[in-house]
SEVOTI-624381 format. One record per residue: x, z, y of N, C-alpha, C in turn. Coordinates in pm, whole numbers. Layout:
// SEVOTI-624381
NODE,X,Z,Y,X,Z,Y,X,Z,Y .
...
//
This chain:
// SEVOTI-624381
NODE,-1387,-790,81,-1476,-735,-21,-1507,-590,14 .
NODE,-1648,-585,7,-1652,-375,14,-1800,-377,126 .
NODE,-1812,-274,156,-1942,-221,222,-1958,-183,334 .
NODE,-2003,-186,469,-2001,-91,553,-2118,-80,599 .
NODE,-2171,69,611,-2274,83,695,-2273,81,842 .
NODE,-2427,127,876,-2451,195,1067,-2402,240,1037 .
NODE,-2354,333,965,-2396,528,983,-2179,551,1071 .
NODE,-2207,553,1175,-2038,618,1209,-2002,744,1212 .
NODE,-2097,816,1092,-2033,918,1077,-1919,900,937 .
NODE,-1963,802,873,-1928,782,698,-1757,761,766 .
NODE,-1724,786,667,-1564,762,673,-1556,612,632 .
NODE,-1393,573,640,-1423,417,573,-1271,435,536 .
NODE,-1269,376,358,-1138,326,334,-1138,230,292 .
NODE,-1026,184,426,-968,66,421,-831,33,262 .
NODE,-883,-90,149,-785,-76,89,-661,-212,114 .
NODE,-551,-182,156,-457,-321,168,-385,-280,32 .
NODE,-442,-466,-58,-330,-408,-212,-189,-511,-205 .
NODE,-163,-498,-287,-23,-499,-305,-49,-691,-336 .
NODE,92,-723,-409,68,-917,-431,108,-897,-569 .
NODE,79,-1004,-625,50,-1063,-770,-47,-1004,-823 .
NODE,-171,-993,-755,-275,-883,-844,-443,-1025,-888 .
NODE,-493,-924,-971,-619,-1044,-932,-664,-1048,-843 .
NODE,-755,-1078,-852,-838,-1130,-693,-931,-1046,-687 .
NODE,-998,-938,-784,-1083,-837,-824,-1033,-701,-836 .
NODE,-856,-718,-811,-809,-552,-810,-867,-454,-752 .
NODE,-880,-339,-845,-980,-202,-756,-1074,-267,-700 .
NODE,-1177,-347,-764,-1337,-385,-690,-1387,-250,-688 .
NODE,-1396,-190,-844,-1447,-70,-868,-1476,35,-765 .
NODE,-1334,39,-719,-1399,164,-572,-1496,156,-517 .
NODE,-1576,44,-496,-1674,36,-379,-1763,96,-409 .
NODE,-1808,117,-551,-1877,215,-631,-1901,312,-606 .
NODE,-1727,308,-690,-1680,485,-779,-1708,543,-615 .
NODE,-1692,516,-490,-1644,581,-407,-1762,582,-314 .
NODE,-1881,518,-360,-2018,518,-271,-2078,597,-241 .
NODE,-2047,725,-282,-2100,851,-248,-2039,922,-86 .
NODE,-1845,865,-102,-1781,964,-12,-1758,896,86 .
NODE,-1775,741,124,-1721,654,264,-1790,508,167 .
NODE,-1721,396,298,-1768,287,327,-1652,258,273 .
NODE,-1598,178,182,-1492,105,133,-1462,-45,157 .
NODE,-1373,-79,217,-1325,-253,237,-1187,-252,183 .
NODE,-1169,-364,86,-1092,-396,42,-1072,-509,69 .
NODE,-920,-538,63,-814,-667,144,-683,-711,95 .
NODE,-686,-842,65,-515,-864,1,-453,-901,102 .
NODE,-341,-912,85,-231,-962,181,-253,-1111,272 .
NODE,-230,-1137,325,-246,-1299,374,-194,-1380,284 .
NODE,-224,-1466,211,-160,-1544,138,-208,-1529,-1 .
NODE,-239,-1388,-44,-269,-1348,-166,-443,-1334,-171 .
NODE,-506,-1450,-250,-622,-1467,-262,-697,-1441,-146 .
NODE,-612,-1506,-40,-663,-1494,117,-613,-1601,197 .
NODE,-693,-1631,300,-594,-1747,375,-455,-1693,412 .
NODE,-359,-1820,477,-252,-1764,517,-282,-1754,656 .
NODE,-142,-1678,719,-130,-1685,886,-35,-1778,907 .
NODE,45,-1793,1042,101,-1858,1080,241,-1825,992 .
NODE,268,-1688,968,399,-1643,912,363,-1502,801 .
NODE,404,-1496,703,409,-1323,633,502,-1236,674 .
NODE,556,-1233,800,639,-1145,808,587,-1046,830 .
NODE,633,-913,824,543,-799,870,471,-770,953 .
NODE,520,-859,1080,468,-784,1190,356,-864,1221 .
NODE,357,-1018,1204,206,-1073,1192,119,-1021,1105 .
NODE,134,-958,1002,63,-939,876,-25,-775,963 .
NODE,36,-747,1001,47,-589,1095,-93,-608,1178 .
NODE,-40,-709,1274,-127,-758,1397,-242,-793,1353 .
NODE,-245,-874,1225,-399,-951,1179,-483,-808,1154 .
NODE,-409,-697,1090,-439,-614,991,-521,-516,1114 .
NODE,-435,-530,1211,-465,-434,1387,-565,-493,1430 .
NODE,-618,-609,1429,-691,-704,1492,-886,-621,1378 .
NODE,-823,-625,1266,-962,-579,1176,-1002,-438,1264 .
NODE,-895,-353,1261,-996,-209,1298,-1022,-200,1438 .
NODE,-950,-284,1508,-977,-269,1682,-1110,-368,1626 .
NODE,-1162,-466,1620,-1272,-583,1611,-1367,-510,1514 .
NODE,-1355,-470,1405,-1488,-442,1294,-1482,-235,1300 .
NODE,-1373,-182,1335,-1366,-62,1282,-1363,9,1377 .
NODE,-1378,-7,1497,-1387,39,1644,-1469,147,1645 .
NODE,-1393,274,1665,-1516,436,1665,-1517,442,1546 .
NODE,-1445,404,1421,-1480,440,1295,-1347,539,1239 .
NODE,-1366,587,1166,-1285,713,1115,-1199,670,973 .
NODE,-1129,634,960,-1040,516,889,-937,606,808 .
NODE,-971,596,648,-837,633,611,-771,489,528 .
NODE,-673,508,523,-592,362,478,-552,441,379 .
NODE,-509,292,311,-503,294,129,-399,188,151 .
NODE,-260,235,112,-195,94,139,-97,132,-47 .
NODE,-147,-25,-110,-90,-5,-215,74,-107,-257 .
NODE,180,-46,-288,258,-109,-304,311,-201,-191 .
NODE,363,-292,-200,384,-390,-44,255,-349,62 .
NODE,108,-334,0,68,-324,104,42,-196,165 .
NODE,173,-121,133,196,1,193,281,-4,316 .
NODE,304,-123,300,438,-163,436,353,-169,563 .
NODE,229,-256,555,156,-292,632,56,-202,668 .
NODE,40,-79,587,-60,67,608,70,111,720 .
NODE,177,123,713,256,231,778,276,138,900 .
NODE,270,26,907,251,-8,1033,165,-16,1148 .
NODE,62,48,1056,-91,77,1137,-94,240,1144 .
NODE,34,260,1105,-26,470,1135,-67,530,1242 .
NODE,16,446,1321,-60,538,1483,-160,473,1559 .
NODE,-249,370,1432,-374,309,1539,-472,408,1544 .
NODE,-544,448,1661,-625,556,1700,-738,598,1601 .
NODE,-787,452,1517,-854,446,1409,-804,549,1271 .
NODE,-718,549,1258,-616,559,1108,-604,715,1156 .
NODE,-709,815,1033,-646,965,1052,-590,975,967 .
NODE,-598,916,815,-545,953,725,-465,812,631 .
NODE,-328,844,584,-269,758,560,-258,778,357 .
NODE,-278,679,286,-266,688,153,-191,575,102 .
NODE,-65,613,39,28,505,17,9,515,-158 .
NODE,64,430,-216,29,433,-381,149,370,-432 .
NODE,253,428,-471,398,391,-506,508,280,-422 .
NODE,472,354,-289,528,266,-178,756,240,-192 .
NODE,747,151,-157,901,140,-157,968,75,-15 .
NODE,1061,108,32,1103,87,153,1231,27,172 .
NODE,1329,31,117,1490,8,56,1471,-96,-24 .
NODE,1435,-221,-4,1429,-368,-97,1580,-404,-134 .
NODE,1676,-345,-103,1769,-399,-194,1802,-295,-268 .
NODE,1764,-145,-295,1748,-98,-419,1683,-74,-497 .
NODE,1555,-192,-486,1449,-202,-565,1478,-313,-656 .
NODE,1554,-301,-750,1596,-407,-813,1528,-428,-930 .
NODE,1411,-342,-977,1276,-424,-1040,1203,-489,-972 .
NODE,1157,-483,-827,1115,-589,-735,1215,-676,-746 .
NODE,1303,-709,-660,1396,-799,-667,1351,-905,-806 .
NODE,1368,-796,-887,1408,-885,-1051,1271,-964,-1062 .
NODE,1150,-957,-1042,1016,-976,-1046,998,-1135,-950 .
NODE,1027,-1074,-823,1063,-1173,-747,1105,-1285,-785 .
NODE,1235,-1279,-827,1357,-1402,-847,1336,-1453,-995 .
NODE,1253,-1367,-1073,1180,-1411,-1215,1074,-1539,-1169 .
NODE,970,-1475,-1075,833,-1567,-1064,838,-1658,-947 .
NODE,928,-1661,-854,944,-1744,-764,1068,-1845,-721 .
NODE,1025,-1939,-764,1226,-2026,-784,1224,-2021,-613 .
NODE,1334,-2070,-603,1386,-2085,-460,1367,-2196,-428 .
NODE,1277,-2188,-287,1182,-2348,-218,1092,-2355,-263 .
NODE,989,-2275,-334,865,-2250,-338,775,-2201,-240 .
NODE,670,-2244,-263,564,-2186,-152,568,-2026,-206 .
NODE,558,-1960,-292,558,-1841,-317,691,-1759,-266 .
NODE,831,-1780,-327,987,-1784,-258,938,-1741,-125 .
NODE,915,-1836,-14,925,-1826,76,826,-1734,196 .
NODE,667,-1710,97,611,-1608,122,701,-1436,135 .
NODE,776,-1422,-32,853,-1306,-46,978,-1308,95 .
NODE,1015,-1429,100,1169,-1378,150,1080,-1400,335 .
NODE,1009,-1425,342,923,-1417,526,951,-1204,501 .
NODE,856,-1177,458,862,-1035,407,991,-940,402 .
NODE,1052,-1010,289,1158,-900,229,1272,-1004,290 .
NODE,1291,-1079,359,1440,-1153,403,1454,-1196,326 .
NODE,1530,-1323,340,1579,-1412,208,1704,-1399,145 .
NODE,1751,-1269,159,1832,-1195,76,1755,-1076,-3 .
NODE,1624,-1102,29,1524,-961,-90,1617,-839,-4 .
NODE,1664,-799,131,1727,-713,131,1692,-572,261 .
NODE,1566,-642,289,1480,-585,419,1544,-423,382 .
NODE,1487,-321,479,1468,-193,460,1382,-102,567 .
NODE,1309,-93,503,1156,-57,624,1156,122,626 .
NODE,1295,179,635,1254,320,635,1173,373,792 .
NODE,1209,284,899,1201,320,1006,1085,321,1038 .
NODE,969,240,947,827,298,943,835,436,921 .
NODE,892,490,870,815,640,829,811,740,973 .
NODE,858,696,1096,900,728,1217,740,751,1262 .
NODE,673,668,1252,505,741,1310,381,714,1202 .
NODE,382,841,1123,302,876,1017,184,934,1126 .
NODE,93,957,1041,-64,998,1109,-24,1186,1073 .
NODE,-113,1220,1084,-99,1420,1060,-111,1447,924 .
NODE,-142,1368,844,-190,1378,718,-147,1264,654 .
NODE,-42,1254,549,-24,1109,450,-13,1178,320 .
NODE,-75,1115,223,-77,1127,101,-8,1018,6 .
NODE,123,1012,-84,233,965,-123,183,974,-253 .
NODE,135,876,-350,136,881,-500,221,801,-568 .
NODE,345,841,-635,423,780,-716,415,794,-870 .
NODE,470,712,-963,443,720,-1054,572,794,-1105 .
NODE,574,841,-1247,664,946,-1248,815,880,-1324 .
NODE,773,756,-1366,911,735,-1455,986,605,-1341 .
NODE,1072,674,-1362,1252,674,-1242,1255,492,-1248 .
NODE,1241,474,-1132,1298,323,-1072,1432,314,-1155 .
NODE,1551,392,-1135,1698,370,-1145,1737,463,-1341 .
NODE,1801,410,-1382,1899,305,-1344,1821,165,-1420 .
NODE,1894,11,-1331,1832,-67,-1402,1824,-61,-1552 .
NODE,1741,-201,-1563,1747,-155,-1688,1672,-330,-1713 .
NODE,1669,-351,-1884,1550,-459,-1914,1392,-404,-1894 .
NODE,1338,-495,-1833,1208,-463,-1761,1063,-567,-1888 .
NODE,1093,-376,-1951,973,-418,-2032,845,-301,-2016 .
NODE,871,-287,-1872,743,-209,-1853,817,-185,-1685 .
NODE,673,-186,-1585,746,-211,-1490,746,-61,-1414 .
NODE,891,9,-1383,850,170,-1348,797,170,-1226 .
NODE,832,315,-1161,758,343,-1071,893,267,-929 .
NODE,844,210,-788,924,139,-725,964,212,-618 .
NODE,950,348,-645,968,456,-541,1086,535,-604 .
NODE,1191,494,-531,1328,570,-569,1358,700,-557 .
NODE,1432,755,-601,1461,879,-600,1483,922,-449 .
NODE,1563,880,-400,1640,886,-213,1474,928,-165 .
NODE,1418,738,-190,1323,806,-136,1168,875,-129 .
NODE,1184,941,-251,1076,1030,-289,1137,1195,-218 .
NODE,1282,1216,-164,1365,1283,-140,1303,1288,27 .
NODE,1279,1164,61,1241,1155,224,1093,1190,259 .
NODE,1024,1144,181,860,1180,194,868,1338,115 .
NODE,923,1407,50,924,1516,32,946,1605,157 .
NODE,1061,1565,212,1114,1614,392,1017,1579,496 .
NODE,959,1492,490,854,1470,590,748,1558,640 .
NODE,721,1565,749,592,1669,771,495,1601,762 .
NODE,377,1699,760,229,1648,675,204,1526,582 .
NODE,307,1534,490,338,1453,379,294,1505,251 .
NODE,204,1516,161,207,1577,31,193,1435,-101 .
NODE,318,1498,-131,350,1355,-246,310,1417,-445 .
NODE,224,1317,-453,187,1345,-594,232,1270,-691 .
NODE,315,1299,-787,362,1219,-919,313,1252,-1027 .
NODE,238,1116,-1092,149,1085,-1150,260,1094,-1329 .
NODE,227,1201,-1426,296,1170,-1546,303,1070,-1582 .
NODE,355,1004,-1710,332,841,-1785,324,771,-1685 .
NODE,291,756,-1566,278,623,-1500,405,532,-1426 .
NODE,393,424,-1469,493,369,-1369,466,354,-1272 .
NODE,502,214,-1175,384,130,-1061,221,90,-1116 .
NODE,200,86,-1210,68,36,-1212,-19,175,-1211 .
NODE,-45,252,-1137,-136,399,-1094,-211,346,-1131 .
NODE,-330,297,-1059,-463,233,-1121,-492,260,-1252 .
NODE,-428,166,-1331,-459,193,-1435,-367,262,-1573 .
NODE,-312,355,-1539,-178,436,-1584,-210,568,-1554 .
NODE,-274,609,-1409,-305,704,-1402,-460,737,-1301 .
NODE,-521,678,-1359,-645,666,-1234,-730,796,-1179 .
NODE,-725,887,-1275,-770,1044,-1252,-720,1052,-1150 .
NODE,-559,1092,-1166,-474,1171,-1067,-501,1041,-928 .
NODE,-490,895,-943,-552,838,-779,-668,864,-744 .
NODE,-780,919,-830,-856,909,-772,-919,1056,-711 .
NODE,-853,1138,-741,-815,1247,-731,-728,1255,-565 .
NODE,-675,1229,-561,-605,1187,-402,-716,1132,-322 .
NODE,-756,1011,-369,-852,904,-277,-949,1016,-201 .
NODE,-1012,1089,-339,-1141,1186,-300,-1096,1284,-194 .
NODE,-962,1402,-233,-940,1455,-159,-887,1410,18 .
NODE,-818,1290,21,-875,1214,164,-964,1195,242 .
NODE,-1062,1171,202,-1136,1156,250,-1270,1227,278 .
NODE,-1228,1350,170,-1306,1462,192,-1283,1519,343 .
NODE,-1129,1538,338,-1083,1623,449,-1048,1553,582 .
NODE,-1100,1395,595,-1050,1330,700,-1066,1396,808 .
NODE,-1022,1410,909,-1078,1485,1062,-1141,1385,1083 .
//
């Protein structure tokens, strides 16, 4: 879904969203954002998309590598990777395409994400076609830990978390933000990292705090090199 022109001067953001969303999440940008770049938006494999052979990351990676080398070639690319599909933005950081990286309440430590977890093991029984999508992904102990992406960031990443605290569990009647303390602690330490926390919002930015994302989005792509 989304737009692209001739013109290779326009910037283009690429959006990869997150899973369990509609099939229409953030259409809006292609819009709101028609003034500042070319916008394409993309779900996960599996999620209101065909599947691949496997969801593990690194196929999900390759398909994802396969779009900007094939359609985005010479194009000036900032990525939008929301939630899970922030896993799959940071695995594309050092494609020659990708100057600017935009994550949107990314989490990395799946076994101390125990509102994921809980979400998970709520909506997917075990031996489901869905089950087995999550645990390709997160291991079938929900217990992956993807810090070692953060090892090749682009010169510029922009980190939006929401402001109310993952920990301590709790009953999940509102779902918080899935970016832990540790590691909002690590993207703070990071170079050319600037991390924004969004008041009131949990994980759902979009629509919890859409000023302050869209507010990021703009400033991205204003300043892409």
């Amino acid at each position: 879904m989304g737009r692209i022109s001739d013109d290779p001067a326009r910037p283009v953001l690429l959006v990869i969203r997150g899973v369990l969303l509609p099939a229409d999440h953030m259409g809006g940008l292609v819009d709101d954002l028609a003034d500042e770049a070319d916008v394409l938006l993309a779900h996960l494999p599996g999620m209101h998309s065909p599947t691949l052979v496997s969801t593990d990351l690194a196929t999900m990676t390759a398909a994802f590598r396969e779009v900007l080398d094939t359609q985005l070639a010479g194009r000036r690319v900032v990525l939008f990777g929301m939630s899970a599909g922030g896993l799959v933005a940071l695995g594309l950081a050092k494609a020659a395409q990708v100057k600017t990286l935009v994550l949107l309440d990314p989490f990395l430590r799946v076994e101390d994400c125990w509102a994921l977890r809980e979400l998970i093991v709520d909506g997917a029984r075990p031996g489901s076609v869905l089950r087995a999508w999550f645990d390709a992904l997160f291991g079938e102990r929900l217990a992956r830990d993807f810090r070692h992406l953060m090892s090749e960031l682009p010169e510029r990443t922009f980190v939006v978390v929401g402001e109310m605290p993952l920990e301590p569990p709790r009953p999940l009647t509102r779902l918080p933000s899935l970016t832990s303390e540790d590691e909002r602690a690590l993207w703070r330490a990071a170079p050319g990292v600037e991390l924004t926390v969004c008041a009131g919002a949990g994980h759902d930015i979009p629509r919890q705090a859409p000023s302050e994302m869209m507010a990021v989005l703009r400033t991205a792509l204003a300043t892409v090199p």
